[in-house]
N, C-alpha and C positions, 0 to 999 in steps of 0.2 A: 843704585842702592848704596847708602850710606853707611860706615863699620859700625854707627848705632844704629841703622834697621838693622844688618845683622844681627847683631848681638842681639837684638830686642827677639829677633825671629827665633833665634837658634834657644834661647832661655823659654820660648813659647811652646818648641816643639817636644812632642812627644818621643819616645826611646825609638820607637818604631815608624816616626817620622824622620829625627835623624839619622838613623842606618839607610835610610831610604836614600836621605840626602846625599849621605858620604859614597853611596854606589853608584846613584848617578854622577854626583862627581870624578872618580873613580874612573866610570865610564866616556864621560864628554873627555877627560884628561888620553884615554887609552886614546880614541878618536882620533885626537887632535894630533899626537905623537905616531899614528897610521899615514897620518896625510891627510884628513879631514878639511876642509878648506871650513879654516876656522867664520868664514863670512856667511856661509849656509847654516854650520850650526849658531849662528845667533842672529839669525833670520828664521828660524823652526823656534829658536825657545822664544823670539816674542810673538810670534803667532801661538804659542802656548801660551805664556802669561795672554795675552789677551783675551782669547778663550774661555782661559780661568775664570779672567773679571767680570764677561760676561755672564757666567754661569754662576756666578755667587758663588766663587770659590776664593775668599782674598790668600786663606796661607798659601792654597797652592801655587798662587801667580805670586806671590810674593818669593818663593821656592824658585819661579823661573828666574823672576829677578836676581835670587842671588847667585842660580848656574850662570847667569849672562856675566854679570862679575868675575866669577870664574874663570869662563870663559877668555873674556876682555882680559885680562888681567897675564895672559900668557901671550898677547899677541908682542912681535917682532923679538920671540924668544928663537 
């Protein structure tokens, strides 16, 4: 995901999409600093995003999309 899909995403969401957002972030971030083996969680969030897309859900998998970034974004920290 590109920091203009973010931004487009995060200007689309709702108040009570964002808090949603910023907890799972919050959450994947606690995870990851337990010992989480950052490679499982971002093998679960694209079996979610996929899901989503199946199901006709784009914001939500779009949502995965940008915890996968997240995600990505703290490895060989």
């Amino acid at each position: 995901m590109t920091p203009a899909e973010m931004d487009a995403l995060q200007k689309s969401m709702t108040e009570g999409e964002s808090a949603l957002l910023i907890a799972a972030g919050m959450a994947m971030f606690s995870a990851i600093e337990a010992g989480a083996p950052q490679r499982t969680l971002l093998e679960r969030l694209a079996t979610h995003e996929k899901n989503y897309k199946l199901i006709g859900q784009p914001k939500a998998a779009a949502m995965m999309a940008m915890m996968t970034a997240m995600v990505e974004s703290t490895q060989g920290r």
